[in-house]
C-alpha positions in Angstrom: 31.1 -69.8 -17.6 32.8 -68.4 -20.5 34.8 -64.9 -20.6 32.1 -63.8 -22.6 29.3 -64.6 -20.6 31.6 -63.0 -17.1 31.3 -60.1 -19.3 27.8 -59.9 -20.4 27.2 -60.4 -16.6 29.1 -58.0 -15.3 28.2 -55.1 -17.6 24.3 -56.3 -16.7 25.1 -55.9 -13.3 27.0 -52.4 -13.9 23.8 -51.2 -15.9 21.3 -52.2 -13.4 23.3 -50.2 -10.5 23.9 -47.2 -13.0 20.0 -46.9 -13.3 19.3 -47.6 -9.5 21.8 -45.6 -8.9 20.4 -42.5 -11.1 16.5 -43.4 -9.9 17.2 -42.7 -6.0 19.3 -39.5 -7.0 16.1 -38.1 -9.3 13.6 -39.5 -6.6 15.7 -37.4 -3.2 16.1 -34.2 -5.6 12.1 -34.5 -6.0 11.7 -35.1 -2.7 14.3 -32.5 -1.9 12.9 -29.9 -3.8 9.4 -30.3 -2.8 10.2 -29.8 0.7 12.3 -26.6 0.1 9.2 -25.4 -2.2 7.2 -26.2 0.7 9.4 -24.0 3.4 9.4 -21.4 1.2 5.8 -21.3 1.0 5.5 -21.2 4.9 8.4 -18.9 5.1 6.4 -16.6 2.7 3.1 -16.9 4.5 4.5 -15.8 8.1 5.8 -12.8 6.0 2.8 -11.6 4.6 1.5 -11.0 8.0 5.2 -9.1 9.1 4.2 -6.7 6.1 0.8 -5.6 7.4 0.2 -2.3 9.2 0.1 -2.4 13.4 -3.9 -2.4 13.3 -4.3 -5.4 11.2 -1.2 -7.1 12.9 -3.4 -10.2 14.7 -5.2 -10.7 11.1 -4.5 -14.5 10.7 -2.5 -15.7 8.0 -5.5 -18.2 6.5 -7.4 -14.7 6.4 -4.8 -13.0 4.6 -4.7 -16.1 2.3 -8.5 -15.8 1.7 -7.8 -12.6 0.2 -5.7 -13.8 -2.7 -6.6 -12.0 -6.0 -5.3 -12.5 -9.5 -2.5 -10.0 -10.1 -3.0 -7.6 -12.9 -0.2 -6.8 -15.6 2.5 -9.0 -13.2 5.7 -7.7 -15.5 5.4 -4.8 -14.0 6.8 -6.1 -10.4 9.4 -7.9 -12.3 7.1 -11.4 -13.2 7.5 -13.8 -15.8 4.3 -15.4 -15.5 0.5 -15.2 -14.0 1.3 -14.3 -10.5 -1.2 -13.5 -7.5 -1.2 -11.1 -4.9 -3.2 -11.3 -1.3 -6.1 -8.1 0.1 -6.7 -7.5 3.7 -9.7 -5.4 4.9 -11.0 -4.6 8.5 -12.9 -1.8 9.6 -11.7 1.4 7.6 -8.0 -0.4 7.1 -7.6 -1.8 4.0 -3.9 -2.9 2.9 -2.7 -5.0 -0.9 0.5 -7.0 -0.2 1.9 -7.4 -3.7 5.0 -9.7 -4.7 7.6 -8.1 -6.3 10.8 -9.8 -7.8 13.9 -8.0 -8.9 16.9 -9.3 -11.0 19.1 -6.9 -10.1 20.3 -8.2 -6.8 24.5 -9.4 -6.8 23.6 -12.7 -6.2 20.6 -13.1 -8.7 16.4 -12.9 -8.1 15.4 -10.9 -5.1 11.8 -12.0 -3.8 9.6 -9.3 -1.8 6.5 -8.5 -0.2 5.1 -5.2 -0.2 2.3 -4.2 2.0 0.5 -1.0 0.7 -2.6 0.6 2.2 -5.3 2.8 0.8 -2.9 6.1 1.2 -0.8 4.2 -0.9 1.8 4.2 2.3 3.7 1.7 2.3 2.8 -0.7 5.8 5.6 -2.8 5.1 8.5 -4.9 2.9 9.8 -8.4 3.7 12.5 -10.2 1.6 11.6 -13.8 1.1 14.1 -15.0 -1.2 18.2 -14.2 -2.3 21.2 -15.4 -2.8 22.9 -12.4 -1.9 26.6 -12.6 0.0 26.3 -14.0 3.7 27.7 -10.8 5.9 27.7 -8.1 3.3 24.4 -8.3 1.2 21.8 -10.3 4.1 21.2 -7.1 5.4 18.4 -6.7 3.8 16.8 -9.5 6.1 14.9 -8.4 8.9 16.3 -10.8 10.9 19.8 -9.8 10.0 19.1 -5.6 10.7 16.2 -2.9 10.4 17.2 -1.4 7.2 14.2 -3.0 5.5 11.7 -1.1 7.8 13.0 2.6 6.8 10.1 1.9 3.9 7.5 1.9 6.7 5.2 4.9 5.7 6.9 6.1 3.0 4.9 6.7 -0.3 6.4 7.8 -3.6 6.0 11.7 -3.2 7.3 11.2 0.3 11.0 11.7 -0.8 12.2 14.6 -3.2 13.3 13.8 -6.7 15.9 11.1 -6.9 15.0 10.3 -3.3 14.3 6.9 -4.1 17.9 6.2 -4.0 20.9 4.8 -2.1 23.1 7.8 -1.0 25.4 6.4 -3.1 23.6 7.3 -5.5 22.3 10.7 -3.8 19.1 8.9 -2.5 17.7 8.5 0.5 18.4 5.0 1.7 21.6 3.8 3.6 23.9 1.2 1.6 25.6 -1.9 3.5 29.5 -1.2 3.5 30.9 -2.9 0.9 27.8 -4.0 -0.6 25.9 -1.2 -2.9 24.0 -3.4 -5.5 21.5 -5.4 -2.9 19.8 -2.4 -1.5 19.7 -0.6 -4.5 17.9 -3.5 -6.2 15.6 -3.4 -3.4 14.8 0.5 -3.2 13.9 -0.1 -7.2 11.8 -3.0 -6.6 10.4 -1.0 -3.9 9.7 1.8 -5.7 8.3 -0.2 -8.3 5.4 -1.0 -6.1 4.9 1.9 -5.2 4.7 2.9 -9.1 2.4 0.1 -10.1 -0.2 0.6 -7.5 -0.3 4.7 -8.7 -0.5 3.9 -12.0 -3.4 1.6 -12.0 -5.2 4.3 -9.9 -4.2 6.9 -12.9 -5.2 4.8 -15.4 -8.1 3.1 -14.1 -9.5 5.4 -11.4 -12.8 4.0 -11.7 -12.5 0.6 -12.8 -9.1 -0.2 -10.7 -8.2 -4.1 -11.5 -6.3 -4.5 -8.0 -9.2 -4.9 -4.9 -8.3 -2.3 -3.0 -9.7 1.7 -3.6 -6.9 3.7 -3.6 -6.7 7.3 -2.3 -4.1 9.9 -3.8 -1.6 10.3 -1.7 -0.1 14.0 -0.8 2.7 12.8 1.2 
C-alpha cells in the first residue's frame, strides 16, 4: 500500500466516524428533547388540576383536558403563536385555566397557569416552567414555598391602585430577599390574566370568545 492510499484510507475512516459520530449526537438530542417535552407536558397536566378551586378539586385531569378551547387574541398573555387554554364546569362552578408566559423573569420565559372562575377570582396560579436562580428566585414554586397561593381569591379590584405590586414597588405582594425581578414578573403576568379575561367581558359581553360567562366582579 502506497502513502497515498494509507492516506486516502485513513481520512475515509476519519470521515465515516465524524458522521457516526455527529448521527448518534442529533439522534440522543431528539430523543432527549422529546422526552423533556414529554415531562413537561405531564408536569403541566398535574398542574392544571393544582389551579382549580377546592370544589372541583377531584375533577380528573383527562376531564380538564376535554375542556381545551382555542385561545382567543394569545399576545395578550404574553404568546407568540396559536395557543389553547382548558374550561372546567360542574354544577354552578365554572373555572378557565389560561396559560400565561412572561419574559420578564431574571432568568428568561416564565410559564403559568391561571385558574379563574366565573367571579373572575382567581382559584389558583402554578408556575410550570423557569430558569430562574436555584435558592433566590424558585420561590415562586409551590413546592419550594406558598408565596404563589397569596393570588388565591384575589380579583383585580381586590387590591387598591398600584396594589398589584411587589412592596418594593409599593404593591401588595412580598418579594424573595435578594431576588425582586421573579415575583414582579409573576404579579404582571398575573395581573395580566386577570386583565384579559375583564376585557373580553367589556368588549364582548354578549358574544364572549372564551367558554366561560363571566360575572362582574365587585371585589
Amino acid at each position: 500500500m502506497t502513502s497515498r492510499q494509507a492516506m486516502l484510507r485513513g481520512a475515509f475512516a476519519l470521515g465515516m466516524f465524524s458522521l457516526v459520530t455527529a448521527g448518534s449526537v442529533a439522534l440522543t438530542r431528539a430523543v432527549t428533547a422529546e422526552r423533556i417535552a414529554d415531562h413537561q407536558l405531564a408536569y403541566q397536566h398535574r398542574q392544571l388540576q393544582d389551579v382549580l378551586p377546592a370544589a372541583l378539586a377531584d375533577v380528573a385531569v383527562q376531564t380538564v383536558l376535554d375542556g381545551v378551547f382555542k385561545l382567543p387574541n394569545p399576545e395578550q398573555l404574553g404568546h407568540r403563536e396559536p395557543q389553547q387554554g382548558w374550561y372546567v364546569q360542574r354544577d354552578h362552578q365554572r373555572v378557565v385555566i389560561l396559560p400565561v408566559v412572561t419574559r420578564q423573569g431574571y432568568n428568561g420565559e416564565i410559564r403559568l397557569l391561571v385558574g379563574i372562575d366565573q367571579q373572575q377570582r382567581i382559584t389558583g396560579v402554578r408556575v410550570t416552567h423557569h430558569q430562574e436562580t436555584p435558592g433566590l428566585g424558585d420561590d415562586i414554586e409551590r413546592q419550594r414555598s406558598d408565596w404563589i397561593t397569596k393570588f388565591n381569591g384575589l380579583s383585580l379590584n381586590s387590591l387598591p391602585p398600584g396594589g398589584w405590586a411587589v412592596g418594593k414597588d409599593g404593591g401588595h405582594f412580598d418579594a424573595f430577599t435578594g431576588a425582586t425581578i421573579t415575583p414582579r414578573a409573576v404579579v404582571n403576568a398575573v395581573q395580566s390574566a386577570l386583565s384579559y379575561v375583564s376585557g373580553h367581558v367589556a368588549e364582548n359581553a354578549a358574544e364572549t370568545e372564551l367558554p366561560i360567562t363571566f360575572e362582574e366582579s365587585s371585589q
